[in-house]
C-alpha positions as CSV (number, residue, x, y, z in Angstrom):
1,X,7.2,-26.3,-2.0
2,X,7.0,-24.4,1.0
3,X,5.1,-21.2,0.9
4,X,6.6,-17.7,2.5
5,X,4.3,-17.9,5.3
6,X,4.9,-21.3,6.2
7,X,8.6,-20.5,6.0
8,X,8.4,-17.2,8.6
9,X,7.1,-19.8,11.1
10,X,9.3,-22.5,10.2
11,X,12.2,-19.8,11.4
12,X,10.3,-18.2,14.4
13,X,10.2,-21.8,15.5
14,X,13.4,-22.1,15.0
15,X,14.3,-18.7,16.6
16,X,12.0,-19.5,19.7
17,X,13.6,-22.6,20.6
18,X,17.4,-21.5,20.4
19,X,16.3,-18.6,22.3
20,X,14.9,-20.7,25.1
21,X,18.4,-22.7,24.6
22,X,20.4,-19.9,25.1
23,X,18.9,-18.8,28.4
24,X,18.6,-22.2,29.9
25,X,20.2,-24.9,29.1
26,X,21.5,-26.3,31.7
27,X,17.7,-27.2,32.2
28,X,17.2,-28.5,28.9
29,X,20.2,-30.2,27.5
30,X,21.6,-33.5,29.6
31,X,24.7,-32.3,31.8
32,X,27.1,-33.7,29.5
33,X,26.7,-31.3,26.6
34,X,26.2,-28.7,28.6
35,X,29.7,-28.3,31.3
36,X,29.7,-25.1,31.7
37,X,26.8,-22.9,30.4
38,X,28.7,-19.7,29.8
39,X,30.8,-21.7,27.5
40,X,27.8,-23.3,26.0
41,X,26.3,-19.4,25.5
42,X,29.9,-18.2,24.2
43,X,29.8,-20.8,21.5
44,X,25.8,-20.0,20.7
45,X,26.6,-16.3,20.2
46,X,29.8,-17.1,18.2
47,X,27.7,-19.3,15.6
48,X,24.6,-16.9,15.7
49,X,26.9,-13.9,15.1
50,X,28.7,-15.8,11.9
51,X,25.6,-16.6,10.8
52,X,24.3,-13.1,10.7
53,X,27.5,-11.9,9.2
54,X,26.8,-14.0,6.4
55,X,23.2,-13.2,6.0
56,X,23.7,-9.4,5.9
57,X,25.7,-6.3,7.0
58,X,23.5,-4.9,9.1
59,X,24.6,-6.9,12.5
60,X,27.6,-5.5,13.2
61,X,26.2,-2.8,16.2
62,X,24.1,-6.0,17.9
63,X,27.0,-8.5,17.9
64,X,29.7,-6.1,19.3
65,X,27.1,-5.3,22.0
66,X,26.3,-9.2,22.8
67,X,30.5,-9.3,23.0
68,X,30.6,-6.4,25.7
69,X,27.7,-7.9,27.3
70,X,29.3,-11.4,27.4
71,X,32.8,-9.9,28.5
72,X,31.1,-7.9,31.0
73,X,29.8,-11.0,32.4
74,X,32.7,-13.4,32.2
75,X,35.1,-10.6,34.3
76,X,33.1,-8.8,36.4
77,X,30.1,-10.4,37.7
78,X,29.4,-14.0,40.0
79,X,27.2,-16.1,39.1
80,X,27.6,-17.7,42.0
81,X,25.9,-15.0,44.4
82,X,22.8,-13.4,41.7
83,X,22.5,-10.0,42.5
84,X,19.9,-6.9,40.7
85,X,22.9,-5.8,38.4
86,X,23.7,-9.6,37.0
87,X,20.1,-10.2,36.4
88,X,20.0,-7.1,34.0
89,X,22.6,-8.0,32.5
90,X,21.7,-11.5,31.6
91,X,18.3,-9.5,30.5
92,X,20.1,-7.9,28.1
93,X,22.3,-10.8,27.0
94,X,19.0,-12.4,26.1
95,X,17.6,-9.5,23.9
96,X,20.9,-8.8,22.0
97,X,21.1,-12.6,21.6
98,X,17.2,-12.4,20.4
99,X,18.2,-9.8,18.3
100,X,21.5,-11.6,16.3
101,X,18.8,-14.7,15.9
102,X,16.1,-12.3,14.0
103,X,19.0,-10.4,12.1
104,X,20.3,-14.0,11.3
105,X,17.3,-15.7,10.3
106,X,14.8,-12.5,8.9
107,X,17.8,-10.4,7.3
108,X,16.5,-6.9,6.1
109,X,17.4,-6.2,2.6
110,X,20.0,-3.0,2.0
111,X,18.4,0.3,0.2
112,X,20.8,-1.2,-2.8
113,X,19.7,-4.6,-2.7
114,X,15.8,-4.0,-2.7
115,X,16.5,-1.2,-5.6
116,X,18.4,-3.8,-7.7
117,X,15.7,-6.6,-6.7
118,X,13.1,-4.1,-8.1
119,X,15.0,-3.4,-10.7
120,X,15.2,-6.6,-12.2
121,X,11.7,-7.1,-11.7
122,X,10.3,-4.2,-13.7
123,X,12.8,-5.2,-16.4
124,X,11.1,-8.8,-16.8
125,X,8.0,-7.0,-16.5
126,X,8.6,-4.5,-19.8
127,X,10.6,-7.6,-21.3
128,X,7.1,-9.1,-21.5
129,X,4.4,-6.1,-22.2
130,X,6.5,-3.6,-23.6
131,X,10.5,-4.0,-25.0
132,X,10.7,-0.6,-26.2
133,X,10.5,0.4,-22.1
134,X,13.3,-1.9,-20.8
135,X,15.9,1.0,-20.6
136,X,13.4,3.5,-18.5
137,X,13.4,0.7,-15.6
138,X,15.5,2.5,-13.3
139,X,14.3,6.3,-13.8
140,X,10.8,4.7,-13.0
141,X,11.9,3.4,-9.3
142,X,14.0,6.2,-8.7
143,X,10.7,8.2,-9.3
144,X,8.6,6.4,-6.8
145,X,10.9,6.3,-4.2
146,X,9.7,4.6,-1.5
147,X,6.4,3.8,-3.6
148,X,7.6,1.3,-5.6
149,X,4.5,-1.0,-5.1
150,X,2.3,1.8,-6.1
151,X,4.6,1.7,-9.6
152,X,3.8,-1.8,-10.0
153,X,0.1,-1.4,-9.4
154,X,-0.1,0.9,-11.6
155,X,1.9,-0.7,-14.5
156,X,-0.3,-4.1,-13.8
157,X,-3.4,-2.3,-14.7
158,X,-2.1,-0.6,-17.4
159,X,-1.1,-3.5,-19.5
160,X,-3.6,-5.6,-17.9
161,X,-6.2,-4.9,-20.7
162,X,-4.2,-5.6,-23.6
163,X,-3.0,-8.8,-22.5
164,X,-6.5,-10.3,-22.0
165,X,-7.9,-8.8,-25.3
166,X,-4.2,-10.9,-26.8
167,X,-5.5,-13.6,-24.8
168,X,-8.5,-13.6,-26.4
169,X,-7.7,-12.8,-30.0
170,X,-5.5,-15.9,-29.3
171,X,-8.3,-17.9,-28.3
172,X,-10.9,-16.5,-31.5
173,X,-8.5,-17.5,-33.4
174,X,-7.7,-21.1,-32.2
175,X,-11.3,-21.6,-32.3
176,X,-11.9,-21.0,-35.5
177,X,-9.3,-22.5,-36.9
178,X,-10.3,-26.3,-35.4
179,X,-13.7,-25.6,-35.8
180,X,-15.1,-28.5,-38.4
181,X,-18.5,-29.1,-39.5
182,X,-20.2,-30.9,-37.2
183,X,-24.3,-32.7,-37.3
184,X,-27.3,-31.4,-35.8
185,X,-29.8,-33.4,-35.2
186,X,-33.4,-32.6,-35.3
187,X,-36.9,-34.1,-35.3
188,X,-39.3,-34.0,-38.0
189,X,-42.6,-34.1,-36.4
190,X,-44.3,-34.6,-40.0
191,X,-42.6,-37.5,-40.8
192,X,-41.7,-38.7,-37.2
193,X,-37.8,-39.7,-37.8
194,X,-34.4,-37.8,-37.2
195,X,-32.8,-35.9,-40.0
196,X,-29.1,-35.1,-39.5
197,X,-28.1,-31.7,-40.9
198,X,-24.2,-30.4,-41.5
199,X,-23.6,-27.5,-39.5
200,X,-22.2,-24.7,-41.4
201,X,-18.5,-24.5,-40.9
202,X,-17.0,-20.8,-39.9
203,X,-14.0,-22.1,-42.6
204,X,-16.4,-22.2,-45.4
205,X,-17.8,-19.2,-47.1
């Protein structure tokens, strides 16, 4: 399975290369697909935007921009004769394009969302150490704010101890229950031959 870090550069991979795509492709892509590149942009920004509408709620301000920008473009400027003030504005069509991609791909989660995510969390966590603290879940995060690894920390080392002295209560007691007499052998040096002795079992008086 593929691990979190392997998956952030699986998407800036991603993200790099349909950045690149976006800015040039009529130097990547054969001239078939790409007939006319503002089209081919308009249809990149379209699919990007979706995407980062469906991903989270935070790319409304970014995508309306990338619009203007596009808009802007299409009415008012000539590609055909480059000038200082079409330059910028393909500049900035890049970054707010850059900036949909990211939103799209690396969504930040909402003040609800990571409270609820926590919240869950610290519920499985009491589920498992202590049942009687299920219902105080949500007074704790509320409490630490903004600290809510520090909670966590400190909740890990508090039950820490007791579940390794369970753990090994668990494992005294496995022992000794499948413990069975077993022979030791040792050397009689007066007689010169092995003599086999039980070993006292910890289930016997």
């Amino acid at each position: 399975m593929m691990t979190k870090t392997q998956r952030r550069g699986l998407l800036g991979g991603l993200e790099a290369v349909l950045l690149v795509l976006y800015g040039a492709p009529q130097f990547i892509l054969p001239s078939y697909v790409v007939q006319d590149v503002e089209l081919f942009r308009f249809t990149c920004s379209t699919v990007v935007s979706a995407l980062a509408f469906v991903t989270t709620s935070n790319a409304g301000v970014v995508s309306f921009l990338h619009c203007m920008l596009h808009i802007y473009t299409t009415l008012c400027l000539d590609d055909t004769n480059p000038s200082l003030a079409s330059t910028s504005v393909f500049v900035a069509r890049v970054f707010s394009f850059e900036r949909m991609l990211s939103t799209a791909l690396f969504p930040r989660m909402s003040y609800e969302a990571r409270l609820r995510d926590n919240q869950i969390k610290l519920e499985a966590f009491f589920r498992l150490h202590d049942p009687s603290r299920v219902a105080e879940a949500e007074t704790l995060l509320l409490e630490f704010l903004g600290n809510e690894s520090l909670l966590f920390v400190q909740l890990r080392q508090k039950y820490a101890p007791s579940t390794a002295q369970k753990k090994a209560a668990a494992t005294v007691r496995y022992t000794a229950a499948f413990t069975v007499s077993s022979p030791i052998i040792t050397h009689d040096t007066t007689v010169g031959h092995v003599v086999l002795e039980s070993a006292k079992s910890p289930l016997k008086p």
